[in-house]
N, C-alpha and C positions, 0 to 999 in steps of 0.2 A: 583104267580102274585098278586094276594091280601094283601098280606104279601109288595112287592115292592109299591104298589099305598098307602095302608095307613103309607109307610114310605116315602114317596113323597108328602106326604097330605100338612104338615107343611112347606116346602117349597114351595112350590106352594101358600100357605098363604101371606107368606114373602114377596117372588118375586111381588105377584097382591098387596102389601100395599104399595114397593117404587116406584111401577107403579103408582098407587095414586096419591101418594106425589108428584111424579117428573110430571102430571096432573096441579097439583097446579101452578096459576101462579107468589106466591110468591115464591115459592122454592129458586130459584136459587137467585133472587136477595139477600134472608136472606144469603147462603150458601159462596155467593160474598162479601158480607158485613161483614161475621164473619171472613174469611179468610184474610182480608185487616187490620180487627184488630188486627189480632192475627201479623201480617207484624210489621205493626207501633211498636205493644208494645216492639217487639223485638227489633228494632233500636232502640229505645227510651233507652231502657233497657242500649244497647250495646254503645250508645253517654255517658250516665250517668256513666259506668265505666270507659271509656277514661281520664272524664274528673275529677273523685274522683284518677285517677292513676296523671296525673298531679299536683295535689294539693302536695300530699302524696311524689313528689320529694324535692321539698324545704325545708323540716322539718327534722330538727335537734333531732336523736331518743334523744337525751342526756339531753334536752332542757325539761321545763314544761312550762305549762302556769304562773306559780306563780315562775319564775326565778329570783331570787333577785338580781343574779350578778348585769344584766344591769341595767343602769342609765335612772332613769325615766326621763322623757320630762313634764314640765309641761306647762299645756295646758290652757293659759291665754282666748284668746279670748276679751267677754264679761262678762264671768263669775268673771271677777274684777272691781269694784266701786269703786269711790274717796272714802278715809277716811280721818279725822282731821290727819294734819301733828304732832302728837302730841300722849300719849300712854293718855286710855282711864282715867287710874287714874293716870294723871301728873296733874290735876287739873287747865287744863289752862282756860280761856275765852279770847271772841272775845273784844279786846281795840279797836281798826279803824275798821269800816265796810269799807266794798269795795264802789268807788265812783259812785252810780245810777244816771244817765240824768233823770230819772223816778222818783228818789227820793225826799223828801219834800225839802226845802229848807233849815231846820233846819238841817236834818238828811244829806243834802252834805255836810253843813259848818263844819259838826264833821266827814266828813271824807275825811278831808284836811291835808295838811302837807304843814308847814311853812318853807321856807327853804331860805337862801339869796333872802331874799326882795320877795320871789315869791309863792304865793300858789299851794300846788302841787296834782294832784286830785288822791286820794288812789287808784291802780290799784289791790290792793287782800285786803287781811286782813291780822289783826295784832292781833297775837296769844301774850300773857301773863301770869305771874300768879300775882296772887295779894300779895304776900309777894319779889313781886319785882327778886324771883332768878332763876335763869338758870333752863330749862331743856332741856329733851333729841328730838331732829327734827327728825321726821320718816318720808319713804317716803310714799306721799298719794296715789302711786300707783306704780309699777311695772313698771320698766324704764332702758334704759342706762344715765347715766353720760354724759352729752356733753357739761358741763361747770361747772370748781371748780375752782374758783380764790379766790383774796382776791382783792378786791374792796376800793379804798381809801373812796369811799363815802357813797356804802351799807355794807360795812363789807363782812365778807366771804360769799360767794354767790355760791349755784347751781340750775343747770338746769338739769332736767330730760326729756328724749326724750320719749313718748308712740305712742301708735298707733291713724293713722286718723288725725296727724298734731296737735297735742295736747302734750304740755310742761306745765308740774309744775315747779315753779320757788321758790327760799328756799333763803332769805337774811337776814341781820344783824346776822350771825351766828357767835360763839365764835370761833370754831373752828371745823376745817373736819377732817371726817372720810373716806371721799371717794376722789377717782381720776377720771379725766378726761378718760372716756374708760369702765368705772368700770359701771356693769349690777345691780341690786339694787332689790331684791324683795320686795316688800308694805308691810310696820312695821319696816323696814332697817334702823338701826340707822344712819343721816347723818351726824351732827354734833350736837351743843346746839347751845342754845339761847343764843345772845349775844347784843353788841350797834352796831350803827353805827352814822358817822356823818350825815345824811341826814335827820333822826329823835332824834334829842337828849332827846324829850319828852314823847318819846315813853318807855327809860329808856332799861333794857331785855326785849327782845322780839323777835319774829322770824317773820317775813314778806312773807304771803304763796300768789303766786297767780298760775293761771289757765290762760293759753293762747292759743288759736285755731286760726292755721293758724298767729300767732305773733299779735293776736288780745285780750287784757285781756279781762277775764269771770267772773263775780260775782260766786264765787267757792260755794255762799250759792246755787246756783243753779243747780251748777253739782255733791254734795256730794248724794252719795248711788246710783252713775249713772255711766254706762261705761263708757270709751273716745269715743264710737263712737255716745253717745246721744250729747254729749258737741256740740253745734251751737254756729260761732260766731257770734255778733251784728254786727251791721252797724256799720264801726269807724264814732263816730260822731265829730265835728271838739272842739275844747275848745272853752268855749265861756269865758268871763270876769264872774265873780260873786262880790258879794255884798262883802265886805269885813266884817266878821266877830266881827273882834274887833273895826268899826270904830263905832259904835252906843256907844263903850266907853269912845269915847272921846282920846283915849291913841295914843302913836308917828307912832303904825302901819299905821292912817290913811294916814300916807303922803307916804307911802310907795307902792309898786307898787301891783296892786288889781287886775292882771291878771294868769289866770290859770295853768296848763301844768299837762300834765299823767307825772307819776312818771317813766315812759320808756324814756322820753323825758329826764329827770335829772340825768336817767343811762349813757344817748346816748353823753349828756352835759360833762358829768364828764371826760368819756372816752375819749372825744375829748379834754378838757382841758390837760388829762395826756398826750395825743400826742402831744398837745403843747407844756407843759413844756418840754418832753422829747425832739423837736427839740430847742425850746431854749435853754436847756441845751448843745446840739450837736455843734450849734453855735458857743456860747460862747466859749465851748470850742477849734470848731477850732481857733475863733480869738484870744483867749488868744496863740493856738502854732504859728499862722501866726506873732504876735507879738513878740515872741522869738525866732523867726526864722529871723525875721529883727532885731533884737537885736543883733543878733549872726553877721550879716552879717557887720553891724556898727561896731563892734568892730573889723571884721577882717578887714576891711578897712583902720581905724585909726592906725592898724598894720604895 
């Protein structure tokens, strides 16, 4: 019998300590609280494999991350800024500044253009080099193509389309490189430097501007900037200016001493060659309506 109670003793210990405990009236809430963690971590655990088995269907075992096959996408954005239409060592300088309403008096009348009987106000600038010869026109950004012509008045001429409503515009070129359609990445050779009849004293040159929303931008103020900094101004209307050469004395002065943007002399031209071309049309039908009454007389007289 003594033998059984001091092997009971320790039990009896036991049992009167979780009697205690279960006393306490924190117990149960710790035991409730631990139990609900130990829940959670397990769903948590068991959502996070679901959703690592999902991933793990779409991928190609064959595939790496450094797969060269595919064709990279590149990723313009903002991360492109105007550059001179022009390579870094072509050695060109600015001839015509672009025409400022802000600008001194002196510095608008040098960046004029003379052109039948009319002054025409620089809508970009006018790239050169100083041994007078061609070089190579790059594009100043990253564009499609959406106009390459050849121009009777600005020589061959493009337009480049970017993003946010903003066109670079490329004139008096020699000759193209590129088509109407054609994508162009910035440094893209487009054509050279060439004349044109609307500046003949401009000599070789390429004529660069900047237009937002079809509105010209002084480009000294969008270079090392995205297209999406580019702001247009207010279009302000042409006013008359002082004529230039009349304080010379010379036969300019009887000549006509009113303004115009040189978009205006693009829009001009254009519409004279649609002239010509209906005169031309005309003409021609009257010369066959003529020979067709010709034809007619003589079967007559027959």
């Amino acid at each position: 019998m003594g033998d059984e109670k001091q092997r009971s003793h320790p039990v009896e210990k036991s049992a009167s300590k979780w009697q205690k405990l279960a006393r306490k009236r924190w117990i149960y809430p710790a035991v409730y609280l631990g139990f609900a963690a130990i829940v959670l971590a397990a769903v948590l655990w068991m959502q996070g494999g679901q959703d690592n088995a999902k991933d793990l269907t779409g991928i190609d075992e064959e595939r790496s991350a450094f797969d060269t096959n595919d064709e990279s996408v590149p990723v313009l954005g903002d991360s492109e800024v105007f550059k001179v239409p022009a390579s870094e060592d072509s050695g060109v300088f600015v001839q015509k500044q672009f025409y400022d309403t802000s600008a001194s008096t002196e510095e608008q009348q040098a960046a004029l253009v003379f052109y039948n009987n009319t002054y025409y106000q620089n809508a970009g600038i006018d790239y050169a080099k100083e041994d007078g010869k061609s070089f190579d026109v790059k594009a100043a950004m990253s564009g499609k193509v959406v106009k390459a012509t050849n121009d009777q008045l600005l020589g061959n001429v493009v337009h480049l389309e970017h993003n946010d409503g903003v066109v670079t515009v490329y004139e008096s070129l020699e000759a193209l490189d590129v088509e109407q359609g054609d994508t162009v990445k910035q440094g893209e050779k487009l054509g050279t430097a060439g004349t044109n009849a609307f500046d003949t004293d401009a000599g070789v040159h390429v004529h660069f501007e900047v237009r937002k929303d079809d509105i010209p931008v002084n480009p000294l103020d969008v270079f090392n900037q995205p297209s999406s900094a580019v702001e247009a101004p207010e279009k302000a209307q042409s006013d008359e200016v002082s004529n230039p050469s009349a304080s010379e004395g010379t036969d300019v002065e009887k000549q006509d001493n009113s303004t115009e943007s040189e978009m205006d002399a693009e829009k001009d031209a254009e519409k004279d060659a649609n002239s010509a071309d209906e005169d031309q049309s005309d003409e021609q039908k009257s010369n066959e309506q003529k020979s067709d009454d010709q034809k007619s007389d003589t079967k007559g007289s027959e």
